[in-house]
PDB file with one MODEL, atoms N, CA, C and O in Angstrom:
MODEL        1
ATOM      1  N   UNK A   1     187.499 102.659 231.425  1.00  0.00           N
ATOM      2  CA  UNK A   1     186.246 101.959 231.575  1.00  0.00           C
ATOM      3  C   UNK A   1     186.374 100.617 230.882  1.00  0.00           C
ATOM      4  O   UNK A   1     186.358 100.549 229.653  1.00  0.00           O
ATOM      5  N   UNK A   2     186.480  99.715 231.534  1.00  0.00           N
ATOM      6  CA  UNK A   2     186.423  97.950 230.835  1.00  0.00           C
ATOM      7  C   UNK A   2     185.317  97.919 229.879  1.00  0.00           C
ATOM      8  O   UNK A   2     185.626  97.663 228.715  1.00  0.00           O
ATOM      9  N   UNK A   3     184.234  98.105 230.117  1.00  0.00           N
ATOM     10  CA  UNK A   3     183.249  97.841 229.128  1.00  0.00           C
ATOM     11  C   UNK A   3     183.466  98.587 227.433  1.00  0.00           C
ATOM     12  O   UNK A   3     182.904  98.183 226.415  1.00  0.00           O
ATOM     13  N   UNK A   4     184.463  99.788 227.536  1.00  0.00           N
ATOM     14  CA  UNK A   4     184.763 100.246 226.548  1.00  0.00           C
ATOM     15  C   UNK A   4     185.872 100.039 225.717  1.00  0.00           C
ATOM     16  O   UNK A   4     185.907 100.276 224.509  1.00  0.00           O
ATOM     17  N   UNK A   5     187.165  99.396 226.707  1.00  0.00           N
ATOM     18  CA  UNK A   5     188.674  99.450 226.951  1.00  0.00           C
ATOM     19  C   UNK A   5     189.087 101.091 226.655  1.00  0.00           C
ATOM     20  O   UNK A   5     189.939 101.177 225.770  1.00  0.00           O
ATOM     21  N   UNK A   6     188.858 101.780 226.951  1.00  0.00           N
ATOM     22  CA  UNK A   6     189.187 103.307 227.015  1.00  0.00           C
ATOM     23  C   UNK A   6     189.084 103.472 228.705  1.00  0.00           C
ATOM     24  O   UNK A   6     188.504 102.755 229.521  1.00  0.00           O
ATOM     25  N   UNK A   7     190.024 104.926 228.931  1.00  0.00           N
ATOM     26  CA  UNK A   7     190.423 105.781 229.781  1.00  0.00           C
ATOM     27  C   UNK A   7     189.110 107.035 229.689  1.00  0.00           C
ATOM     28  O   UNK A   7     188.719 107.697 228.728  1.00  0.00           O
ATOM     29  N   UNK A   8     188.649 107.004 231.172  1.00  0.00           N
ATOM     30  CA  UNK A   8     187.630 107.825 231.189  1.00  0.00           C
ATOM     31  C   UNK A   8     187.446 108.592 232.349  1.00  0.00           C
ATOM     32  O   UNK A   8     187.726 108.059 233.423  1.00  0.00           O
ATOM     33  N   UNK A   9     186.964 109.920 232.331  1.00  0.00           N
ATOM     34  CA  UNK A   9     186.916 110.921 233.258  1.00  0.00           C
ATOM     35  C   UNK A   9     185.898 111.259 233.766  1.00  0.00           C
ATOM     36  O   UNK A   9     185.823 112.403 233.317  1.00  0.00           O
ATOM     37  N   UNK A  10     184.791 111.094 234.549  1.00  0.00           N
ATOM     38  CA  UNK A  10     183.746 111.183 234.937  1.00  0.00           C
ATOM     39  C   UNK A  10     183.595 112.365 235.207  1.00  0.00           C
ATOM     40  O   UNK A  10     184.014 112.557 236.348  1.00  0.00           O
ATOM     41  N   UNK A  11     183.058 113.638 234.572  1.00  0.00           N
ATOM     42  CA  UNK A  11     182.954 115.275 235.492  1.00  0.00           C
ATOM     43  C   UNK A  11     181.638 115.089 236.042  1.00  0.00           C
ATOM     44  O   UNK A  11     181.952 116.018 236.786  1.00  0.00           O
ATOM     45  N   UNK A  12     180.795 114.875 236.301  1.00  0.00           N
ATOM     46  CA  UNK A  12     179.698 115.058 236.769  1.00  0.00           C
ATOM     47  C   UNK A  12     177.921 113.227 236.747  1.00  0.00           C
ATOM     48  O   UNK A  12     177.660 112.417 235.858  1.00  0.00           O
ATOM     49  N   UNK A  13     177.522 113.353 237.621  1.00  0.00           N
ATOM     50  CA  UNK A  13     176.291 112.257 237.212  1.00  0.00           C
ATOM     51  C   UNK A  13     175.130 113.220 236.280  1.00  0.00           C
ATOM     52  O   UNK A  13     174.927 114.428 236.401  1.00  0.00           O
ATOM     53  N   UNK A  14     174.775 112.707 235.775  1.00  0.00           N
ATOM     54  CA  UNK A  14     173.714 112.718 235.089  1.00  0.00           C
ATOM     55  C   UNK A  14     171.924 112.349 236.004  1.00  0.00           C
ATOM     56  O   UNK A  14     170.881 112.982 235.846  1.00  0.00           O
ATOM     57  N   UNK A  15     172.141 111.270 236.807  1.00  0.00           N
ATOM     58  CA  UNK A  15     171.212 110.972 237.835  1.00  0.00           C
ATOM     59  C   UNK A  15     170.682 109.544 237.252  1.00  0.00           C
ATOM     60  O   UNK A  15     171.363 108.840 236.507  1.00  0.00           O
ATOM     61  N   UNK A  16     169.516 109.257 237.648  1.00  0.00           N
ATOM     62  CA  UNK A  16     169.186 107.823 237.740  1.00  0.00           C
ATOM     63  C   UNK A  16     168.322 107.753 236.738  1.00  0.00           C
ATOM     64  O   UNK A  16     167.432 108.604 236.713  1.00  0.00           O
ATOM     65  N   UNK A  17     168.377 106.714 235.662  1.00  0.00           N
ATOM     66  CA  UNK A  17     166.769 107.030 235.138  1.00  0.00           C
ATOM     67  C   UNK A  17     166.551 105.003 234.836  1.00  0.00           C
ATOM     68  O   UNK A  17     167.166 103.944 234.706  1.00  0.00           O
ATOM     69  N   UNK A  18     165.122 105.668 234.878  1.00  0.00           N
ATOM     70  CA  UNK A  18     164.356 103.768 234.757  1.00  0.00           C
ATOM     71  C   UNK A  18     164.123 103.747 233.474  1.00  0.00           C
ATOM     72  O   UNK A  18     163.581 104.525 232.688  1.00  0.00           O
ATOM     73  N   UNK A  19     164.738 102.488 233.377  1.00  0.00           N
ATOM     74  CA  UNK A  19     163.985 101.639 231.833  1.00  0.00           C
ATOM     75  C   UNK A  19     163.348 100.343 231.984  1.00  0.00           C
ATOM     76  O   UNK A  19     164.066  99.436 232.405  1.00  0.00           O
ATOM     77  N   UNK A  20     162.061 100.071 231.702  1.00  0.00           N
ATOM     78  CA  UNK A  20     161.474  99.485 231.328  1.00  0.00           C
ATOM     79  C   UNK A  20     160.991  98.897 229.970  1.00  0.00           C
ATOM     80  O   UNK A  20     160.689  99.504 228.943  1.00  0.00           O
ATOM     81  N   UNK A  21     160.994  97.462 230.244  1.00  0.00           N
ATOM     82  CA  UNK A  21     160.982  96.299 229.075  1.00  0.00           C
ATOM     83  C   UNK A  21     159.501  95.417 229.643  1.00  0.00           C
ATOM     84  O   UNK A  21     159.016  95.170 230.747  1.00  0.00           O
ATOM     85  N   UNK A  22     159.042  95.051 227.845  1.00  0.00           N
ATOM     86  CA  UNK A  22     157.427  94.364 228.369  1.00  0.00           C
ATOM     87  C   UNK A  22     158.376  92.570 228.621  1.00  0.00           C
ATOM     88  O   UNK A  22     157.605  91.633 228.416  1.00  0.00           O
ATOM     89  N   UNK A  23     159.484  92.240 228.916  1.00  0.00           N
ATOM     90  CA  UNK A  23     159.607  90.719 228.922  1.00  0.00           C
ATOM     91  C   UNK A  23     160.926  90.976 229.750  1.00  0.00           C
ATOM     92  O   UNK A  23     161.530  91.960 230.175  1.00  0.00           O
ATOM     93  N   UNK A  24     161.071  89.643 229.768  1.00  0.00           N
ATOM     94  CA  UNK A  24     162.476  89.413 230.875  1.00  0.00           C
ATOM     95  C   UNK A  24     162.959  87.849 230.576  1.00  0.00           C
ATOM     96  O   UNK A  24     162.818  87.405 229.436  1.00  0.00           O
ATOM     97  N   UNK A  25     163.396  87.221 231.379  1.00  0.00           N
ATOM     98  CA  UNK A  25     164.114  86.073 231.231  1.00  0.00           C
ATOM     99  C   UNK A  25     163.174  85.369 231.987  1.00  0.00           C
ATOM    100  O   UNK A  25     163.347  84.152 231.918  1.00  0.00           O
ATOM    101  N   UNK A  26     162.289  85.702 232.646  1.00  0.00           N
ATOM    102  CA  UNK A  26     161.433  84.839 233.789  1.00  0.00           C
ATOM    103  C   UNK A  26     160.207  84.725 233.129  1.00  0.00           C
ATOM    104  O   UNK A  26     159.629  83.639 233.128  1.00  0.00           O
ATOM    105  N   UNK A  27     159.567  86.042 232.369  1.00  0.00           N
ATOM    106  CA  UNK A  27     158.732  85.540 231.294  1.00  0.00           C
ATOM    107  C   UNK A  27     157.849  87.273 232.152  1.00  0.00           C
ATOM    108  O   UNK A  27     156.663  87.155 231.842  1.00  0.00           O
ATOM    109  N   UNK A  28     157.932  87.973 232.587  1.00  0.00           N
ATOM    110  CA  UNK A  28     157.589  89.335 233.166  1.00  0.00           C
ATOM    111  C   UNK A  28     157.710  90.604 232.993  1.00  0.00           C
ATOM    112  O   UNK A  28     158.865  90.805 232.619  1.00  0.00           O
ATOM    113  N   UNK A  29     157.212  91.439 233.056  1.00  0.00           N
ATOM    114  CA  UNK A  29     157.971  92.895 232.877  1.00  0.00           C
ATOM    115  C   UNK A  29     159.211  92.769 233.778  1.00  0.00           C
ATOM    116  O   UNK A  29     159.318  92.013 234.743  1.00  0.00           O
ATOM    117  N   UNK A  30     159.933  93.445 233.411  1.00  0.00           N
ATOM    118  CA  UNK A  30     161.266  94.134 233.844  1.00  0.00           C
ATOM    119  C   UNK A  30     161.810  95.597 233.979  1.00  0.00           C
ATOM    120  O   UNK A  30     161.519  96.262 232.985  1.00  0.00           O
ATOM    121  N   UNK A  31     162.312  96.085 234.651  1.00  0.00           N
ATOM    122  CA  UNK A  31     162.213  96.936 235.695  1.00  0.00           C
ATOM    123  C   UNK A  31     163.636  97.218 236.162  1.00  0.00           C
ATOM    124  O   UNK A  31     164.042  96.755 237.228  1.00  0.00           O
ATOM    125  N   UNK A  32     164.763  98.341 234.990  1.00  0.00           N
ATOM    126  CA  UNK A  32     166.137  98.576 235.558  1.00  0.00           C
ATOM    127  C   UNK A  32     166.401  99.726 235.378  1.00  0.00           C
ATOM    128  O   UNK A  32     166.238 100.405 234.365  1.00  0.00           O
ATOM    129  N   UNK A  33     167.013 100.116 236.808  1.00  0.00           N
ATOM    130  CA  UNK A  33     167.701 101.376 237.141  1.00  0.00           C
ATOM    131  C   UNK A  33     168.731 101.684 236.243  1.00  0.00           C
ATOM    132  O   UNK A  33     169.283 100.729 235.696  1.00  0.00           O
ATOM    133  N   UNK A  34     169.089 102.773 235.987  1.00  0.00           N
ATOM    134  CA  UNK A  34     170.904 103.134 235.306  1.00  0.00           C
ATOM    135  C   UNK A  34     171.113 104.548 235.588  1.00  0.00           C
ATOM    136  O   UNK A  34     170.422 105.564 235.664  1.00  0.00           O
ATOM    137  N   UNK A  35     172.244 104.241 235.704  1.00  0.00           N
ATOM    138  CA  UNK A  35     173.024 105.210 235.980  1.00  0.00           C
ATOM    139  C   UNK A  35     173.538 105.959 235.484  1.00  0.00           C
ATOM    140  O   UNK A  35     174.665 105.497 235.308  1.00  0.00           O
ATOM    141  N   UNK A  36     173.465 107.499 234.842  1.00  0.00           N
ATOM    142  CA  UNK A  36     173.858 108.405 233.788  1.00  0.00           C
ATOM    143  C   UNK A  36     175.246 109.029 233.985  1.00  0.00           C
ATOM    144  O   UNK A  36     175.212 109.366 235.168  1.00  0.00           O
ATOM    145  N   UNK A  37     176.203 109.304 233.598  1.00  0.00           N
ATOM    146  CA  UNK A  37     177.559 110.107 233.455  1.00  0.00           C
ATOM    147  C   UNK A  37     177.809 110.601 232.506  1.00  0.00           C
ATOM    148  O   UNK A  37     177.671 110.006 231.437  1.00  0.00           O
ATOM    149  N   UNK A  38     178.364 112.150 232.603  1.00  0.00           N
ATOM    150  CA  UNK A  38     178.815 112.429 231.514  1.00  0.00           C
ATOM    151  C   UNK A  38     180.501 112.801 231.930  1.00  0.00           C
ATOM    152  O   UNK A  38     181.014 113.495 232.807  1.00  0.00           O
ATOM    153  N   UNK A  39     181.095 111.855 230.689  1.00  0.00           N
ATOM    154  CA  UNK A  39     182.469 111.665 230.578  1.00  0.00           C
ATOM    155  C   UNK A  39     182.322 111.963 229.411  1.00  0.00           C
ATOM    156  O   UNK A  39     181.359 111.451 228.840  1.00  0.00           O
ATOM    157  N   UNK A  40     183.058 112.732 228.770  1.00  0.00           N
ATOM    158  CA  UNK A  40     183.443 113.382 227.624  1.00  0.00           C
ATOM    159  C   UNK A  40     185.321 113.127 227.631  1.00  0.00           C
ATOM    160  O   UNK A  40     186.152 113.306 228.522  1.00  0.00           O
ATOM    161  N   UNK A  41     185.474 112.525 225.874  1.00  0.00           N
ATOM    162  CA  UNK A  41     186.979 111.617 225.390  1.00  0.00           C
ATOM    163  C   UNK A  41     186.979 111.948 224.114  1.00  0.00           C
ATOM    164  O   UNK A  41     186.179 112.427 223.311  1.00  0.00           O
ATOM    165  N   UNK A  42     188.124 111.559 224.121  1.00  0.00           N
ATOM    166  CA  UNK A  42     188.636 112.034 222.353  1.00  0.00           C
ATOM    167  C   UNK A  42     188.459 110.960 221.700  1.00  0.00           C
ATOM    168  O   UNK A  42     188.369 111.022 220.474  1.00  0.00           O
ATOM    169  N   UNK A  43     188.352 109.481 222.511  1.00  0.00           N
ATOM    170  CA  UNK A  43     188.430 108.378 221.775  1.00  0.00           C
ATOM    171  C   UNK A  43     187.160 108.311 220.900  1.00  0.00           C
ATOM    172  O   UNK A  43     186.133 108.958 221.105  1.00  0.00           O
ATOM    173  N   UNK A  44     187.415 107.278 219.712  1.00  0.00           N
ATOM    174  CA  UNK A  44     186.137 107.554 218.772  1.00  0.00           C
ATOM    175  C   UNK A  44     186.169 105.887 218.538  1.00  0.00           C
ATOM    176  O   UNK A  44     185.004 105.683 218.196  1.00  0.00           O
ATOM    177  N   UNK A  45     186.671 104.915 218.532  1.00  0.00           N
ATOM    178  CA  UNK A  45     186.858 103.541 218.408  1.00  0.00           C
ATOM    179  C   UNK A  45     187.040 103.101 219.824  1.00  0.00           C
ATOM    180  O   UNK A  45     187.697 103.478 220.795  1.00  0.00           O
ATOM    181  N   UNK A  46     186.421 102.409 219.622  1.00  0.00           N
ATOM    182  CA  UNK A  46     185.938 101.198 220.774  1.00  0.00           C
ATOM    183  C   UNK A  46     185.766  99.778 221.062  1.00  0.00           C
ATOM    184  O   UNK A  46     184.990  99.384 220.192  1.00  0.00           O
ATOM    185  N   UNK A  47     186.039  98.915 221.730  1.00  0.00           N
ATOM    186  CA  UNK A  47     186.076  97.369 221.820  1.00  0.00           C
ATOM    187  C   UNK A  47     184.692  97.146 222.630  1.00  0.00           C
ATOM    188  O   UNK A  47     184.743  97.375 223.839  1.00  0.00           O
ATOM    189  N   UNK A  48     183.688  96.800 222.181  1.00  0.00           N
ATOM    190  CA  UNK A  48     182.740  96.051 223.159  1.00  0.00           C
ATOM    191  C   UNK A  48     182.864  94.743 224.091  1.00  0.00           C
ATOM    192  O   UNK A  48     183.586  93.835 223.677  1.00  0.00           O
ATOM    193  N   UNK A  49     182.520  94.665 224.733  1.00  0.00           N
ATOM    194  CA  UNK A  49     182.336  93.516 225.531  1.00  0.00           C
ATOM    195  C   UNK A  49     181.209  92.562 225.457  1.00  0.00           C
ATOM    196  O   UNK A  49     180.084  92.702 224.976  1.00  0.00           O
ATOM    197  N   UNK A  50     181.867  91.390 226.144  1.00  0.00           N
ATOM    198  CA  UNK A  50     179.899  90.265 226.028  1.00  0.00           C
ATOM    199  C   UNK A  50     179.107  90.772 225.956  1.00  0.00           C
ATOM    200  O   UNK A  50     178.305  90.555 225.047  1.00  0.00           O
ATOM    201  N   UNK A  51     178.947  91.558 226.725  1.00  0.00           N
ATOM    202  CA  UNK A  51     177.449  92.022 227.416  1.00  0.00           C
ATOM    203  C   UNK A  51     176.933  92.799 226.511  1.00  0.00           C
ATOM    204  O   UNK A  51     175.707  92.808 226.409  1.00  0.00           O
ATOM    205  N   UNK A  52     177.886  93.787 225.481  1.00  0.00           N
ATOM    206  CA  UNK A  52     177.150  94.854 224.227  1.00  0.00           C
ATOM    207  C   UNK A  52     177.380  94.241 222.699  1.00  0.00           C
ATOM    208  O   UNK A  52     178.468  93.669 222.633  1.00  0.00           O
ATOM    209  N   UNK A  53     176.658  94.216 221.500  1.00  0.00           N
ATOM    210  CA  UNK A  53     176.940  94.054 220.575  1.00  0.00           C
ATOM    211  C   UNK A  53     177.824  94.961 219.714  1.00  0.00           C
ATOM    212  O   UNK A  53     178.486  94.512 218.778  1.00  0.00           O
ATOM    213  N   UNK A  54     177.813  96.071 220.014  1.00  0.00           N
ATOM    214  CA  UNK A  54     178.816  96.807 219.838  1.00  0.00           C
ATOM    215  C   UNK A  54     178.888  98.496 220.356  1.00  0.00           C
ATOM    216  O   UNK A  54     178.371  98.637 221.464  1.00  0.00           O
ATOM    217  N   UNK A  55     179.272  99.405 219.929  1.00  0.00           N
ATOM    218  CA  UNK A  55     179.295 100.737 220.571  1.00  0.00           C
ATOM    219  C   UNK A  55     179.737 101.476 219.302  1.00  0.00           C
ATOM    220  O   UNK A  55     180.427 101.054 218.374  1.00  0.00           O
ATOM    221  N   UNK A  56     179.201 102.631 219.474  1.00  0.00           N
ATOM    222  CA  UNK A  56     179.420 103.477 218.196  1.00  0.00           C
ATOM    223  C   UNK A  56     179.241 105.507 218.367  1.00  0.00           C
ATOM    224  O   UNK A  56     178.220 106.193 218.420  1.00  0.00           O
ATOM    225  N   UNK A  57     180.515 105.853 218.402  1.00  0.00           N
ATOM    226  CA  UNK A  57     180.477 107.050 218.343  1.00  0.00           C
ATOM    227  C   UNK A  57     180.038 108.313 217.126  1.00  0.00           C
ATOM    228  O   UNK A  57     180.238 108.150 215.922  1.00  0.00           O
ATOM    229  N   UNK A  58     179.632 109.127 217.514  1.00  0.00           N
ATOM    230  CA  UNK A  58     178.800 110.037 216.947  1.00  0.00           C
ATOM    231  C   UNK A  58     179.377 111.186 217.304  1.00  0.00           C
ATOM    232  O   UNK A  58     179.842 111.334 218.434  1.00  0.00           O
ATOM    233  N   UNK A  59     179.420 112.388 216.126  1.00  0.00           N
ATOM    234  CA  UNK A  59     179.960 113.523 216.077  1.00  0.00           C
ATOM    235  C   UNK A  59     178.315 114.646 216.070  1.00  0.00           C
ATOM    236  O   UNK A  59     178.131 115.584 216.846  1.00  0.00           O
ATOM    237  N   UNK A  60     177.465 114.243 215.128  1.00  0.00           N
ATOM    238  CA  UNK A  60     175.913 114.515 215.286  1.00  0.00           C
ATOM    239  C   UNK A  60     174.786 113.475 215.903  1.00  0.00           C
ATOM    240  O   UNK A  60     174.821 112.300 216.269  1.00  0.00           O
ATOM    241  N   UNK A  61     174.008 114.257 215.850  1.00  0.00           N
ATOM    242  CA  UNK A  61     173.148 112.847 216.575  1.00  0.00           C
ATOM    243  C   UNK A  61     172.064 112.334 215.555  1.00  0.00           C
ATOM    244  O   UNK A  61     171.326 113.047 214.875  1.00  0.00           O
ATOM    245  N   UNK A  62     172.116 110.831 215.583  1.00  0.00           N
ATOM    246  CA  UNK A  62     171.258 110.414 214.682  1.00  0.00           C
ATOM    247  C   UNK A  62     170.171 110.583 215.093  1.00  0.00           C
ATOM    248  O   UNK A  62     169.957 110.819 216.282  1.00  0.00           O
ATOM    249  N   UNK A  63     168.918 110.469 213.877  1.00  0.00           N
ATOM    250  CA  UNK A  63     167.656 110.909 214.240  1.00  0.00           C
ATOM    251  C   UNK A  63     167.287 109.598 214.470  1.00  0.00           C
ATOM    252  O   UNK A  63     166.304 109.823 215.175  1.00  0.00           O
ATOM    253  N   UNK A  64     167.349 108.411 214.396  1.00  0.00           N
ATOM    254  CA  UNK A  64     166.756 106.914 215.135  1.00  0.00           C
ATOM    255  C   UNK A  64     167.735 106.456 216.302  1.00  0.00           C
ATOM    256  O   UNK A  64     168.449 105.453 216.268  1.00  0.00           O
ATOM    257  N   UNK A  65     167.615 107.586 217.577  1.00  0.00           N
ATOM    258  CA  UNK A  65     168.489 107.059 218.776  1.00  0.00           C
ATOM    259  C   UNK A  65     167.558 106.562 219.674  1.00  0.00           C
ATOM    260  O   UNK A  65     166.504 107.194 219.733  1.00  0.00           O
ATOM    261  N   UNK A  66     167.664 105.705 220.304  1.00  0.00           N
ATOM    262  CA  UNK A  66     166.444 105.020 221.211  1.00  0.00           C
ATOM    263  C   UNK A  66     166.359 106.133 222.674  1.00  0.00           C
ATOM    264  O   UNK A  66     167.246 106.708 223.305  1.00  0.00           O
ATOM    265  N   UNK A  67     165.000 106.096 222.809  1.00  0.00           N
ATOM    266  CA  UNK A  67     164.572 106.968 223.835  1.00  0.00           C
ATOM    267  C   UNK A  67     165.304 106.830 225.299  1.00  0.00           C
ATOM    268  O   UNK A  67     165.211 107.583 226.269  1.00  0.00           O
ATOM    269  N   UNK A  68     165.808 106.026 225.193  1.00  0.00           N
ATOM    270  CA  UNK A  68     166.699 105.701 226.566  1.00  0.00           C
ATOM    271  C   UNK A  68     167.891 106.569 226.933  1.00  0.00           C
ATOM    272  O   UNK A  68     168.317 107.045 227.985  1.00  0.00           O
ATOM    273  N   UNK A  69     168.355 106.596 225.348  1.00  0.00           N
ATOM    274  CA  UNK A  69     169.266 106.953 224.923  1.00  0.00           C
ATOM    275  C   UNK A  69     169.292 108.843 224.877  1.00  0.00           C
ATOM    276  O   UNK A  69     169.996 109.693 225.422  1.00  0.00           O
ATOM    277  N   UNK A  70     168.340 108.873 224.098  1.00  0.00           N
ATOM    278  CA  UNK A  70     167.845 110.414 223.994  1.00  0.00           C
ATOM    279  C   UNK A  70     167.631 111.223 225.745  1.00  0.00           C
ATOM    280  O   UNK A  70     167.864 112.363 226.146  1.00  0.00           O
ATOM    281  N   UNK A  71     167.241 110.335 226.233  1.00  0.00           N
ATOM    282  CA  UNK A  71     167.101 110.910 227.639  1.00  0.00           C
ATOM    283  C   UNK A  71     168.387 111.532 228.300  1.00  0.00           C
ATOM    284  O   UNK A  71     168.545 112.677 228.724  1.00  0.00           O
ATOM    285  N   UNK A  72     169.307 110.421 228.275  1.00  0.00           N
ATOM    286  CA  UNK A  72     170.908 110.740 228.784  1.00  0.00           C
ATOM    287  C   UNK A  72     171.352 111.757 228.222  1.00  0.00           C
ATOM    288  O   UNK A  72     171.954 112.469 229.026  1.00  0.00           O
ATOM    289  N   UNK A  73     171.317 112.383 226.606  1.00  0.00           N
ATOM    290  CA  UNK A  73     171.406 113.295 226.204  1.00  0.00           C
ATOM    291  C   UNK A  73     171.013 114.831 226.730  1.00  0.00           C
ATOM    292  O   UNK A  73     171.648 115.851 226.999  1.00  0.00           O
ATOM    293  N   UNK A  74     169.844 114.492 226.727  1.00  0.00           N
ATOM    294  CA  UNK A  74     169.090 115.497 227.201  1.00  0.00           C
ATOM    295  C   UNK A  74     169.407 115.958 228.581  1.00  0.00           C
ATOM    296  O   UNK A  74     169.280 117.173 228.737  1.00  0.00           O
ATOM    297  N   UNK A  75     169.806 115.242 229.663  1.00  0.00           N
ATOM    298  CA  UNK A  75     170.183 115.194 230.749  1.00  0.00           C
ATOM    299  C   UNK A  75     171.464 116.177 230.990  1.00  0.00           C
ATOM    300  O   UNK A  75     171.672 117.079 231.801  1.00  0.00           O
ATOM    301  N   UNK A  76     172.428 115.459 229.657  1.00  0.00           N
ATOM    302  CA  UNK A  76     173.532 116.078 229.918  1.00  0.00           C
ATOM    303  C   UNK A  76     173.883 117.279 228.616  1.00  0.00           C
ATOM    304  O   UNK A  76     174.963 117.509 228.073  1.00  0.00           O
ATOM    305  N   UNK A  77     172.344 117.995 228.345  1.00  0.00           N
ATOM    306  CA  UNK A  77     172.395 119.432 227.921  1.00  0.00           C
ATOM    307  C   UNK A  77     173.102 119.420 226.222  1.00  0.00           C
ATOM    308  O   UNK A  77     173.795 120.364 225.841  1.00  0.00           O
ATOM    309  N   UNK A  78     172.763 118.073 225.217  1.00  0.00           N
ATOM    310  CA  UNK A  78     173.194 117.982 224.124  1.00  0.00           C
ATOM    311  C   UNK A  78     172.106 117.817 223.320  1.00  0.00           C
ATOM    312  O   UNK A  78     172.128 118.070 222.115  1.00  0.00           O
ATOM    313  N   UNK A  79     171.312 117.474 223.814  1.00  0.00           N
ATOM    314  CA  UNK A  79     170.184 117.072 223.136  1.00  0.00           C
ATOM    315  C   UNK A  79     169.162 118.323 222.602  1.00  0.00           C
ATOM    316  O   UNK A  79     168.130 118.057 221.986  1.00  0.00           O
TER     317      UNK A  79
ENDMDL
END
């Protein structure tokens, strides 16, 4: 996966879920689809890209994970 620089195995989707933001770049709500997978890796270090400030693996789950976040979890039966 480029966005990670890691090797990744996709077993299954997770499905679609919406996130919504009160602003955007145009000055509007905003309104984006994503796409859930669960790929499960041994890797634990990671290179981010432009687009992320960084990425950070977890062995437990922290109790301040953003609801976006918590969802994908939940999705894929960890949560």
């Amino acid at each position: 996966m480029a966005e990670l620089n890691a090797d990744i195995t996709i077993q299954h989707s997770l499905g679609a879920f919406d996130h919504f933001y009160d602003t955007s770049e145009v000055g509007c709500d905003k309104h984006h689809v994503a796409h859930g997978f669960h790929a499960p890796m041994d890797a634990t270090a990671f290179e981010s890209d432009a687009q992320h400030e960084g990425v950070t693996a977890f062995a437990e789950l922290p109790a301040n994970l953003h609801p976006y976040v918590q969802a994908y979890l939940e999705a894929a039966g960890v949560w």
